[in-house]
Backbone of each chain as ProteinMPNN parsed JSONL, in Angstrom:
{"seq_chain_A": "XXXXXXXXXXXXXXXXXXXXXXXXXXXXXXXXXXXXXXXXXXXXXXXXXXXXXXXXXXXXXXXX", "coords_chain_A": {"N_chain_A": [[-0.9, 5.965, 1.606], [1.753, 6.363, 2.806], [1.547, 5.124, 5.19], [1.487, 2.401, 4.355], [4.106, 1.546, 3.346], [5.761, 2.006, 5.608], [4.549, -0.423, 7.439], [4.888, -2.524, 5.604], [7.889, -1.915, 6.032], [8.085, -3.189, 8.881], [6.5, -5.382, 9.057], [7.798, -6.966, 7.37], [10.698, -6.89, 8.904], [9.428, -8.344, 10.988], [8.403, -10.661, 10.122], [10.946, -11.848, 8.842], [12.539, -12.359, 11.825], [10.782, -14.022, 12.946], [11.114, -16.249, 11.156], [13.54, -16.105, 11.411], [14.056, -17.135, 13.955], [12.74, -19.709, 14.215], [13.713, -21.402, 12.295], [16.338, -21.895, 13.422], [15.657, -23.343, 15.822], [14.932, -25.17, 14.696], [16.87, -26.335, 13.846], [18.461, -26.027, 11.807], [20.475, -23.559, 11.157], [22.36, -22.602, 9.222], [20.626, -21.617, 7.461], [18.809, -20.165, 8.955], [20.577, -17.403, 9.069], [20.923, -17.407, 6.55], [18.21, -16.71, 5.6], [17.839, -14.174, 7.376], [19.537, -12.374, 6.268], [18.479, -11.867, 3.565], [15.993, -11.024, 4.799], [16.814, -8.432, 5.681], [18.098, -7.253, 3.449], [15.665, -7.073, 1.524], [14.526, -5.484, 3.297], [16.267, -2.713, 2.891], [16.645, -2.012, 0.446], [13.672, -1.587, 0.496], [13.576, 0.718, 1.811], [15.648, 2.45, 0.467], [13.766, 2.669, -1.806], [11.73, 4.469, -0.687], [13.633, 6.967, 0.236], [14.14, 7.615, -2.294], [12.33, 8.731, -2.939], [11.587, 10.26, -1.239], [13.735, 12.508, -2.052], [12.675, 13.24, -4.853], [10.29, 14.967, -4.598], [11.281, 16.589, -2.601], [13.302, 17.81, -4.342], [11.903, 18.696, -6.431], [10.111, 20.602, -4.994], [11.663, 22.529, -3.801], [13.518, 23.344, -6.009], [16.103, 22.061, -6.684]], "CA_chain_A": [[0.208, 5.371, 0.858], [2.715, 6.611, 3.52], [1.629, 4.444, 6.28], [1.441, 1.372, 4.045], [5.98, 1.744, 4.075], [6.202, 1.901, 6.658], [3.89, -1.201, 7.589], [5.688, -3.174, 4.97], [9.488, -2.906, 6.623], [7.707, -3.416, 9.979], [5.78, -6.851, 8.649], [9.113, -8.135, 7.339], [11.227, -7.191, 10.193], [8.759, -9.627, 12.084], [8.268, -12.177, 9.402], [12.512, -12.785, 9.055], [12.872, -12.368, 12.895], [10.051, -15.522, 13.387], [11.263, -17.284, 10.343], [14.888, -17.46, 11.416], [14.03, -17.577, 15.295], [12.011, -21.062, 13.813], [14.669, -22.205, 11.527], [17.287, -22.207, 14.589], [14.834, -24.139, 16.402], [14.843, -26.437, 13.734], [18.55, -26.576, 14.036], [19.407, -25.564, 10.889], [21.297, -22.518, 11.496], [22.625, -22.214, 7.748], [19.456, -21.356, 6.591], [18.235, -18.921, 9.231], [21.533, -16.281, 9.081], [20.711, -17.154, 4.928], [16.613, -15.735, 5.951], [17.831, -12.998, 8.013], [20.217, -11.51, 5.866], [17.835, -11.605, 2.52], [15.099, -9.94, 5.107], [17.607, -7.311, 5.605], [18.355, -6.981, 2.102], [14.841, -6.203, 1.138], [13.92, -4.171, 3.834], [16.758, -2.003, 2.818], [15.582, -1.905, -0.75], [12.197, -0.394, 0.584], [14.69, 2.189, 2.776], [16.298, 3.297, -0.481], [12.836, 3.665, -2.458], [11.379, 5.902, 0.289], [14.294, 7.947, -0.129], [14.722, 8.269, -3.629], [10.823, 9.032, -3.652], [11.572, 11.469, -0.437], [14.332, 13.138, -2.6], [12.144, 13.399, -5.705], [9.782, 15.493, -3.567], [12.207, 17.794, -1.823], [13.393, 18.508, -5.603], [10.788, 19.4, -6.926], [9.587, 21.945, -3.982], [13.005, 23.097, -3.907], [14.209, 23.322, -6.968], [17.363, 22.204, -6.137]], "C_chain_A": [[1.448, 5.383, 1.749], [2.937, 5.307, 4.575], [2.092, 3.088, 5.864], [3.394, 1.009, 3.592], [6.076, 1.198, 4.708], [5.778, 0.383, 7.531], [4.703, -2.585, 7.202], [6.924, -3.458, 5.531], [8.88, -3.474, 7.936], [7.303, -5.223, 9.803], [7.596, -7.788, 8.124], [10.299, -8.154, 7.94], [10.816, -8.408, 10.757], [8.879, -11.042, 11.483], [9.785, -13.051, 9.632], [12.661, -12.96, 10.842], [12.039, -14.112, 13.566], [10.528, -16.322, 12.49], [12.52, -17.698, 10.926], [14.93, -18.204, 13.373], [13.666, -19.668, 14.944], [12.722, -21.731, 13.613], [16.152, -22.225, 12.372], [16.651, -23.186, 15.391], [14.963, -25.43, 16.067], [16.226, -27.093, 13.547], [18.779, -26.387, 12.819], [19.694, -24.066, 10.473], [21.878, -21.864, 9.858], [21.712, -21.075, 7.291], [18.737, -20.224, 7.08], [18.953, -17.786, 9.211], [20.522, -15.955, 7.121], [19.166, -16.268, 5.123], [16.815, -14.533, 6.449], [18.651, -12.33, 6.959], [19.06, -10.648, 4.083], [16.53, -10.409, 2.8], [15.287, -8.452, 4.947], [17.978, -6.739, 4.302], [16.794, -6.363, 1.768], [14.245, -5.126, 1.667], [14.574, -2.99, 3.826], [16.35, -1.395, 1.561], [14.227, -0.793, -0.758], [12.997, 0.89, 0.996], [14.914, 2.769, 1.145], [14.783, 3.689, -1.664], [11.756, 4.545, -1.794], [12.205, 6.911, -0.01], [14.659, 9.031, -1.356], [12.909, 9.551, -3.839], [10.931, 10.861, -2.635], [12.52, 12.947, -0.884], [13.499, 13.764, -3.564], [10.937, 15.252, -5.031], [10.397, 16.706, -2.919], [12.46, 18.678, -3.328], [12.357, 19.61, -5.901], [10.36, 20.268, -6.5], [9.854, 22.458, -3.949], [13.918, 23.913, -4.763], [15.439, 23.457, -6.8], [17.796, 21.577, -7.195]], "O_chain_A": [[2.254, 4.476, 1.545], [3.973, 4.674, 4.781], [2.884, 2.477, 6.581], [3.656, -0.191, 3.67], [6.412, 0.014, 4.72], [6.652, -0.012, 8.302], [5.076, -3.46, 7.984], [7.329, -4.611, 5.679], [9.357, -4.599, 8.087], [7.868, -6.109, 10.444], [8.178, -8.806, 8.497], [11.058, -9.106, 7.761], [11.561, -9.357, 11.0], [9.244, -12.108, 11.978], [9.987, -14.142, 10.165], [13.011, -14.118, 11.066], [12.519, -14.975, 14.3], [10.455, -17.477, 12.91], [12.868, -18.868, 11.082], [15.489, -19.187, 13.859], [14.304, -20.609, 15.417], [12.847, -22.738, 14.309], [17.108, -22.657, 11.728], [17.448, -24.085, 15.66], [15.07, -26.455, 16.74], [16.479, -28.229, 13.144], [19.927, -26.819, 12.711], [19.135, -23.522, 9.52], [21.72, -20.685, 9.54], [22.004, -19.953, 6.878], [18.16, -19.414, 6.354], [18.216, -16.807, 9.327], [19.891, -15.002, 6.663], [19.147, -15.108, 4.711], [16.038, -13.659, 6.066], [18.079, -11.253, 6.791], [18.973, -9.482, 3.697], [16.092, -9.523, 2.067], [14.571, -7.58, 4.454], [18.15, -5.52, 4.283], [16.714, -5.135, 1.755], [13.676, -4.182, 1.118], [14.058, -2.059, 4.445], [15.743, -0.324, 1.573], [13.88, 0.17, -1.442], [12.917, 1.959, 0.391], [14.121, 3.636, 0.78], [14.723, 4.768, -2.252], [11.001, 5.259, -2.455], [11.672, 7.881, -0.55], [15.067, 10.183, -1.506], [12.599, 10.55, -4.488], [10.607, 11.996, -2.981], [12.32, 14.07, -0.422], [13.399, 14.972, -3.348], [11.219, 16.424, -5.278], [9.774, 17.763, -2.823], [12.03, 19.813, -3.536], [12.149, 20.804, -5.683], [10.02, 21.115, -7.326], [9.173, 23.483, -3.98], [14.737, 24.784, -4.47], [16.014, 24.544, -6.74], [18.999, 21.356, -7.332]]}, "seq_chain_B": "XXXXXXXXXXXXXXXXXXXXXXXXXXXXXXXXXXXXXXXXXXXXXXXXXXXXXXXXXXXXXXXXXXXXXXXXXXXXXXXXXXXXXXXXXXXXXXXXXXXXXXXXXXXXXXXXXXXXXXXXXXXXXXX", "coords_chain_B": {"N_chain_B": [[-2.451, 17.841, 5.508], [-3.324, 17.791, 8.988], [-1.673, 18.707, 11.627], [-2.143, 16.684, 14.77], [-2.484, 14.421, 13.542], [-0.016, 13.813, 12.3], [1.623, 13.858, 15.086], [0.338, 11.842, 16.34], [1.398, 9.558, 14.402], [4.101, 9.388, 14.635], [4.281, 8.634, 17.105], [3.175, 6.569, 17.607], [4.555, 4.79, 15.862], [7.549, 5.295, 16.702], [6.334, 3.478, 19.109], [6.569, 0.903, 17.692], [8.767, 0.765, 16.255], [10.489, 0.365, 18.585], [9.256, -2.098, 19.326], [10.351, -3.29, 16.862], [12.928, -3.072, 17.512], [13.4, -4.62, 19.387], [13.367, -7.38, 18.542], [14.656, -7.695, 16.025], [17.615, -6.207, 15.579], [18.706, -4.554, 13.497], [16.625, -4.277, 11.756], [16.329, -2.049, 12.411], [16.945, 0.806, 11.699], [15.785, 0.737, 8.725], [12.997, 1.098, 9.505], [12.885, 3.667, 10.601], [13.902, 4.949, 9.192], [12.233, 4.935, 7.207], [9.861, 6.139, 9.258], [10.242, 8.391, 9.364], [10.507, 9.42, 6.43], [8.413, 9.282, 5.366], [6.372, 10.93, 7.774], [7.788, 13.15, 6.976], [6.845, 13.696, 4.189], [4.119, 13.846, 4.584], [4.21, 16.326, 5.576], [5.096, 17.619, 3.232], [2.909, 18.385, 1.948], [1.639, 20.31, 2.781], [3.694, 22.078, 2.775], [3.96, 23.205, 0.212], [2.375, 25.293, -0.572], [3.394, 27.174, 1.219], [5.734, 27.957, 0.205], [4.76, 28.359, -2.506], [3.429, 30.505, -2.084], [4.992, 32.164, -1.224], [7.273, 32.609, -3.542], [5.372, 33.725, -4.973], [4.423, 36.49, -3.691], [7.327, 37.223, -3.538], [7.275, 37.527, -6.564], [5.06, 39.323, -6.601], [6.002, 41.626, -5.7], [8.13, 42.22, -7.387], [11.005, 41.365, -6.551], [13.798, 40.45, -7.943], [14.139, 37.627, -9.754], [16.101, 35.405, -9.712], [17.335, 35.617, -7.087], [15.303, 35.162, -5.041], [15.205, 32.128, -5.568], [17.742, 31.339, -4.969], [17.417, 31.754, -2.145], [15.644, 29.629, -1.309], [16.863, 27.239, -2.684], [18.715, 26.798, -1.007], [17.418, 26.663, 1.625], [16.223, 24.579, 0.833], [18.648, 22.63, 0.754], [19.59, 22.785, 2.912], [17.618, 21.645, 4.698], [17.959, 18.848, 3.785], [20.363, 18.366, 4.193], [20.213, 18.468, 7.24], [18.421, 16.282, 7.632], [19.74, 13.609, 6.839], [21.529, 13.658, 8.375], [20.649, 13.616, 10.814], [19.871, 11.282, 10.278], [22.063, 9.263, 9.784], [23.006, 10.198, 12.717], [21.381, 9.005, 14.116], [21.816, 5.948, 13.259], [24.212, 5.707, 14.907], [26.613, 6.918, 13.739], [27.931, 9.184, 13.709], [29.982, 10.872, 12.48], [30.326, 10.687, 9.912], [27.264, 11.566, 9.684], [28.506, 14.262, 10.082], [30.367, 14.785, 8.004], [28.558, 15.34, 6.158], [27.464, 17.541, 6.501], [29.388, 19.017, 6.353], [29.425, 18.716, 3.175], [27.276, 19.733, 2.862], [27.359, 22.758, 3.962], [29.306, 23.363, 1.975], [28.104, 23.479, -0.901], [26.089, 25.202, -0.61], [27.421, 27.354, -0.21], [28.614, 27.45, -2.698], [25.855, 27.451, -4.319], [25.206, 30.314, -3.358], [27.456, 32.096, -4.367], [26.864, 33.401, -7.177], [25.298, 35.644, -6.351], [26.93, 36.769, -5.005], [28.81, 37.668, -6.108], [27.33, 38.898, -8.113], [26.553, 41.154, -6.747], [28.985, 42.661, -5.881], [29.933, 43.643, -8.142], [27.394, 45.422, -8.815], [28.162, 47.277, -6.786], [30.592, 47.785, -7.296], [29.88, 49.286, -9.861], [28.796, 51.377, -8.934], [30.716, 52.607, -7.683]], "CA_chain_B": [[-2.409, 17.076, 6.827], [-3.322, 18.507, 10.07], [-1.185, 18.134, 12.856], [-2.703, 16.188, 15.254], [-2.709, 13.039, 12.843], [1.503, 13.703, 12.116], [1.666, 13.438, 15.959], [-0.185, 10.408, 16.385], [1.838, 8.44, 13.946], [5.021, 9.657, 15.209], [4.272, 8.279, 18.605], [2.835, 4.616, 17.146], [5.346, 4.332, 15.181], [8.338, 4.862, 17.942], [6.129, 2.127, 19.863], [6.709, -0.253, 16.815], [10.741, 0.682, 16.569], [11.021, -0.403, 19.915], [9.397, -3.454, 18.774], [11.193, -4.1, 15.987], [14.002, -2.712, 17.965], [13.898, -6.476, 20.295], [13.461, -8.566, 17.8], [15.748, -7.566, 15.169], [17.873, -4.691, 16.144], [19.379, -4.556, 11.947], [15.483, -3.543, 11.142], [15.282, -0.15, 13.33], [17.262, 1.529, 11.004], [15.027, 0.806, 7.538], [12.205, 1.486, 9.63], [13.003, 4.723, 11.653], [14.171, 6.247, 7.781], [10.728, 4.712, 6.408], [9.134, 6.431, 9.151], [11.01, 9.871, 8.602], [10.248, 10.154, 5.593], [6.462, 9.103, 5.408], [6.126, 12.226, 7.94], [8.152, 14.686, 5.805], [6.45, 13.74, 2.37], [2.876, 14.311, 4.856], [4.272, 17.689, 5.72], [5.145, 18.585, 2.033], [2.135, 19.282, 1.217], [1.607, 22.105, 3.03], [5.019, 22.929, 2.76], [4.228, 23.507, -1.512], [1.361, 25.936, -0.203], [4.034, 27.969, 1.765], [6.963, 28.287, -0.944], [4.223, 28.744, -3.899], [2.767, 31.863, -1.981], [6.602, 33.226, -1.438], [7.089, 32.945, -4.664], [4.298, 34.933, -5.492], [4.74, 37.651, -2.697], [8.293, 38.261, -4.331], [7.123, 38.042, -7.991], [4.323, 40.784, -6.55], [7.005, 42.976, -5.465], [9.02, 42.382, -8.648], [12.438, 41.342, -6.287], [14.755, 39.65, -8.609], [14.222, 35.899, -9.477], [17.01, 33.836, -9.021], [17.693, 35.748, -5.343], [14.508, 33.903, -4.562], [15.49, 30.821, -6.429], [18.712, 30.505, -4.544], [16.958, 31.282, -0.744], [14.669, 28.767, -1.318], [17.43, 26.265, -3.104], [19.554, 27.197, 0.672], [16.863, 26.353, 2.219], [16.186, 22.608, 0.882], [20.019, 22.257, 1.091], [20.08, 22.728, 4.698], [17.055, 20.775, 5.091], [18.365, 17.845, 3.496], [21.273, 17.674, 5.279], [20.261, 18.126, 8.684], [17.654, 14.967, 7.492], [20.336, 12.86, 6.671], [22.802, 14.048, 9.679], [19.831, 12.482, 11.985], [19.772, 9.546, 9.498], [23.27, 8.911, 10.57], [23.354, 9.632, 14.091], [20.44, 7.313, 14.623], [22.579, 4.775, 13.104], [25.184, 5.993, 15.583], [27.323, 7.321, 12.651], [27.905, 10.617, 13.841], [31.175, 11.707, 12.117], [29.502, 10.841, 8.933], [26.943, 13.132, 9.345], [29.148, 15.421, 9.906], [30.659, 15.386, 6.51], [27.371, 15.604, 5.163], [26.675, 18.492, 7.213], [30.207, 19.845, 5.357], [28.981, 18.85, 1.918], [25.752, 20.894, 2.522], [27.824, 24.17, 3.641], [29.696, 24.166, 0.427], [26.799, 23.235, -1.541], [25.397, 26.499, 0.071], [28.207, 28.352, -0.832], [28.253, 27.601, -4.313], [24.766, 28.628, -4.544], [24.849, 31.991, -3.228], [28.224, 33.068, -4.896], [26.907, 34.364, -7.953], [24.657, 36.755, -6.134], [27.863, 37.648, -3.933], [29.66, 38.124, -7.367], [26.772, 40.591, -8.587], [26.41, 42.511, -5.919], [30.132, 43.038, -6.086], [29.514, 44.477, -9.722], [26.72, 46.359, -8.708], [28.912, 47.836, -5.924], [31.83, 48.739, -8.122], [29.143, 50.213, -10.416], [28.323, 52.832, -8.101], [31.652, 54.049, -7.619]], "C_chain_B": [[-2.185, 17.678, 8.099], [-1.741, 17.635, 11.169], [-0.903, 17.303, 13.829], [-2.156, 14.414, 14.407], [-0.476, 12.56, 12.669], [2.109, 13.217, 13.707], [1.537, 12.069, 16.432], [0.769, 9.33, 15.566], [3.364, 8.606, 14.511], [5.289, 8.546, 16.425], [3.96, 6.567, 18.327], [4.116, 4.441, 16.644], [6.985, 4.425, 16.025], [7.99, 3.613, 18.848], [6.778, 0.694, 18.654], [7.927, -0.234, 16.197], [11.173, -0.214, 17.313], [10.961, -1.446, 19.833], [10.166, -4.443, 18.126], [12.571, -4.032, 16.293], [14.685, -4.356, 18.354], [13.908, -7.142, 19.61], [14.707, -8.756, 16.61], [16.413, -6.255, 15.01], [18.707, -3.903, 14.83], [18.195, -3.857, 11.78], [15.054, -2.088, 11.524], [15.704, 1.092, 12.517], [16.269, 1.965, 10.014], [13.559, 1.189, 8.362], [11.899, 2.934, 10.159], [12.833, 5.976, 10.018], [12.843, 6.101, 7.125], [9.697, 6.216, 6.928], [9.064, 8.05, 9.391], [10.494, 10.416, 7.793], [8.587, 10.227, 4.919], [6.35, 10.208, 6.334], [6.556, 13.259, 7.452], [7.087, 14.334, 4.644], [4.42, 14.174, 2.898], [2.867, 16.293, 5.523], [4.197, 18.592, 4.407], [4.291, 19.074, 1.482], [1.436, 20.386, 1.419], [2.633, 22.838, 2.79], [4.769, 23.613, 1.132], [3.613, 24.831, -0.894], [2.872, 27.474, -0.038], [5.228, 28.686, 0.673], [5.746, 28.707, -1.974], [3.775, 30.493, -3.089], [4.348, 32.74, -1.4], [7.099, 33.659, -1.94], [6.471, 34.067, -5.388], [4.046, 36.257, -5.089], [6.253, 37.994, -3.42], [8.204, 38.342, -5.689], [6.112, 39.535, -7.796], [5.118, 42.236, -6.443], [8.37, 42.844, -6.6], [10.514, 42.087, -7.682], [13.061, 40.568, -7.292], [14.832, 38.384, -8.701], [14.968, 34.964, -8.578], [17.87, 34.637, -7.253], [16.744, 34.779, -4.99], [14.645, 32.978, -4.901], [16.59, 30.369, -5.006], [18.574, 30.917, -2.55], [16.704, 29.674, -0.711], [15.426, 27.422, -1.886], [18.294, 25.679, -1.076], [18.739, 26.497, 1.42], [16.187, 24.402, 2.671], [17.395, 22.14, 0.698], [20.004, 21.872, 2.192], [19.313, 21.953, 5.289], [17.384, 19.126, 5.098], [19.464, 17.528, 4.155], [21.077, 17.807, 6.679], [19.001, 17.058, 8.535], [18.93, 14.247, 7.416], [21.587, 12.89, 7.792], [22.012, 13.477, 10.848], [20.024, 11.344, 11.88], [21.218, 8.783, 10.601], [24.222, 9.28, 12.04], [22.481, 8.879, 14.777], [21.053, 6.367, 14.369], [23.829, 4.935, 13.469], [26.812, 6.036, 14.791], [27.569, 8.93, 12.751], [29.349, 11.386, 12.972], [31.32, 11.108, 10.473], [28.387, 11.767, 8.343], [27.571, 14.565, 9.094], [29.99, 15.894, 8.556], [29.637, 15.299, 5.559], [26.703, 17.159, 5.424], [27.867, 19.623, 6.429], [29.927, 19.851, 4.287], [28.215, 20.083, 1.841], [26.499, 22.585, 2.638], [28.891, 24.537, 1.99], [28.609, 24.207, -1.053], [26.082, 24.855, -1.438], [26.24, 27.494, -0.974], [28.125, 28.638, -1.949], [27.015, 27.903, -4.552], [24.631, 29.743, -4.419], [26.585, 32.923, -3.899], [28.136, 33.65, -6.131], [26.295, 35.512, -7.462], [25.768, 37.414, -5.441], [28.109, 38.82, -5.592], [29.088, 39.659, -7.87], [26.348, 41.57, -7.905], [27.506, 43.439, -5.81], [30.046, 44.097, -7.598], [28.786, 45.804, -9.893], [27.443, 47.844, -8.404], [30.111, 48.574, -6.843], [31.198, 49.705, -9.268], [28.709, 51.526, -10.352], [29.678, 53.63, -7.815], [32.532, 54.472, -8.457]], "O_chain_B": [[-1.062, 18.077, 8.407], [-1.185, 16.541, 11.263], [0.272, 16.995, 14.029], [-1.513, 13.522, 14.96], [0.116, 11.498, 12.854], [2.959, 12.327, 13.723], [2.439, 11.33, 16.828], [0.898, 8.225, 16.094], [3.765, 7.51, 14.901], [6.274, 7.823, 16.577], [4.529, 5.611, 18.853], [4.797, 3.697, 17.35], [7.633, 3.39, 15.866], [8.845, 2.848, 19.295], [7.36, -0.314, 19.054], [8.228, -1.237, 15.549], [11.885, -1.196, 17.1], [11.933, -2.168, 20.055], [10.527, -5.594, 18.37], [13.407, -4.673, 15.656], [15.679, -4.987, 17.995], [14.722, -8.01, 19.925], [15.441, -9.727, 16.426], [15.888, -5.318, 14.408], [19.277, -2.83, 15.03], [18.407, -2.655, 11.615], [14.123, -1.334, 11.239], [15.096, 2.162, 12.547], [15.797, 3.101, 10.064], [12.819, 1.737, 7.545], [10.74, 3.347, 10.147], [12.216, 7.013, 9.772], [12.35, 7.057, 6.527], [9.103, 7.015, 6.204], [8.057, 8.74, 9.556], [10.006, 11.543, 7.89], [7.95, 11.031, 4.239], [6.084, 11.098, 5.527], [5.889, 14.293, 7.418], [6.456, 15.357, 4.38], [3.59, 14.599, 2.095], [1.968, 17.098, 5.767], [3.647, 19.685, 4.269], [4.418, 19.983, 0.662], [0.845, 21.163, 0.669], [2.597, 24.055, 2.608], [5.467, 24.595, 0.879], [4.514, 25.635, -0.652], [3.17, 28.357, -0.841], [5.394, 29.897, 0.528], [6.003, 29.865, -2.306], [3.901, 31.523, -3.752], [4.438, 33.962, -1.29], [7.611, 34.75, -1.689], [6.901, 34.968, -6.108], [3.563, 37.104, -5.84], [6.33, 39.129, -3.892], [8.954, 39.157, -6.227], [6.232, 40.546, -8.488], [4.937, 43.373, -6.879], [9.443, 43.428, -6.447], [11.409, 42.755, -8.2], [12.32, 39.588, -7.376], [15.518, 37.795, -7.866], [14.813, 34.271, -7.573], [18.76, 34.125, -6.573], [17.113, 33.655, -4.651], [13.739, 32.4, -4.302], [16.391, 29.429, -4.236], [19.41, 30.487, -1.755], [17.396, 28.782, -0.219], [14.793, 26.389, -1.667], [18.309, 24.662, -0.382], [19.282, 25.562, 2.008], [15.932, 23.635, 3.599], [17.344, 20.947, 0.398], [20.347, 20.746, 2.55], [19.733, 21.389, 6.3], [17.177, 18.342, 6.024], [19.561, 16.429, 4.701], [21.871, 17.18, 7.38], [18.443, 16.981, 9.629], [19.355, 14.408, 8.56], [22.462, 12.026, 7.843], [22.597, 12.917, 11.776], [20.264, 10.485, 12.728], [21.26, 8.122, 11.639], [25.356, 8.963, 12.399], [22.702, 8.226, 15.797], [21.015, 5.556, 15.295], [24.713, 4.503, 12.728], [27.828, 5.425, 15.122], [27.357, 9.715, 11.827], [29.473, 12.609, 13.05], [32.42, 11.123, 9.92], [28.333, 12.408, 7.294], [27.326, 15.514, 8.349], [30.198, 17.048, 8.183], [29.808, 15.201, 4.344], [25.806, 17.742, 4.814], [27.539, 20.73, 6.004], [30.017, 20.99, 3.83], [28.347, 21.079, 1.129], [26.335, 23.452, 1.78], [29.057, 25.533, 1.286], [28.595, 25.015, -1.982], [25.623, 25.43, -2.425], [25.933, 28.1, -2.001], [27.715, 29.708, -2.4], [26.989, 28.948, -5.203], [23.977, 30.383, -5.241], [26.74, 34.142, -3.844], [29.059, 34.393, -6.464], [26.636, 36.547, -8.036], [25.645, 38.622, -5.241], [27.8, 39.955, -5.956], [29.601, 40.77, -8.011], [25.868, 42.632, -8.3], [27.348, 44.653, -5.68], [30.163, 45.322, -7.638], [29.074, 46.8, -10.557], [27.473, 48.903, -9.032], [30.34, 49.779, -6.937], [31.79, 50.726, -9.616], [28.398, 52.402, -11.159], [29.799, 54.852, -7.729], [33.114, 55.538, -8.256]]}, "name": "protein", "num_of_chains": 2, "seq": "XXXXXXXXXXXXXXXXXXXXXXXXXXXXXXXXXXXXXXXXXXXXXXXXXXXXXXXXXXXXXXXXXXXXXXXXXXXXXXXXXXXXXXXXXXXXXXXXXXXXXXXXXXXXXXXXXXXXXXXXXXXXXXXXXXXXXXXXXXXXXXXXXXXXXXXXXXXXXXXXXXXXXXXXXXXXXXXXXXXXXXXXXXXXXXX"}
């Protein structure tokens, strides 16, 4: 379950990085900042439910 | 989770930073904390092992609960912030960590000052 995370931001790092490399290509420039930033948006998303899950976890062990 | 296997992904997974490092240098962050915390959460489970039998070694010797309560709270205090004090000098945020690294000592503090308090009590008890 761990690896598959980590896999996930990795795969859509690559995916936005070829989509907007493409969509510059294509000359429309609008559209690939608009792809890169949404990539970035979800792959932060995953960042914050790793954390909350990595918090949950510490709690609990912790009892903090 | 042995060892050996925490190693191994460690080391792939720096190769595939670097990667994602060239291509999109915004993604090294969400992936570096991904892959942080996917090796802590494969450590925790030995880590339960270790705290449950500490537990049980000071309930055997009858020491006083919440002393062990508030080691062991100290202990995932300090952990947590020197995790998140990496977080943010990987993302070359260092004087951020550092007031996370101040949160955690008062955080500390306030945990262990009731035991100061009753030892103080104790102490004036005796004389």
């Amino acid at each position: 379950m761990d690896f598959a995370i980590i896999l996930k931001i990795a795969a859509i790092g690559i995916v936005t990085a070829i989509a907007s490399m493409l969509l510059k290509r294509a000359g429309k420039e609008e559209i690939s900042t608009v792809v890169s930033v949404v990539g970035l948006a979800v792959a932060l998303v995953m960042m914050l439910d790793v954390i909350v899950q990595l918090y949950d976890t510490l709690q609990s062990l912790f009892e903090l | 989770m042995d060892f050996y296997k925490i190693v191994l992904l460690a080391l792939v997974s720096i190769v595939g930073i670097a990667v994602v490092r060239q291509l999109k240098p915004e993604f090294a962050l969400p992936l570096t904390v991904g892959v942080a915390v996917a090796l802590l959460l494969m450590i925790c489970d030995s880590l339960y092992d270790a705290v449950y039998t500490f537990y049980d070694l000071s309930q055997r010797a009858n020491i006083n609960g919440d002393a062990v309560s508030c080691v062991i709270k100290v202990v995932g205090i300090g952990y947590l912030a020197e995790f998140s004090n990496n977080v943010c000098i990987d993302a070359n945020c260092k004087s951020i960590g550092d007031k996370v690294l101040l949160a955690s000592k008062v955080a500390i503090l306030f945990c262990a000052l009731p035991l100061v308090r009753k030892l103080f009590e104790t102490i004036a008890g005796l004389l």
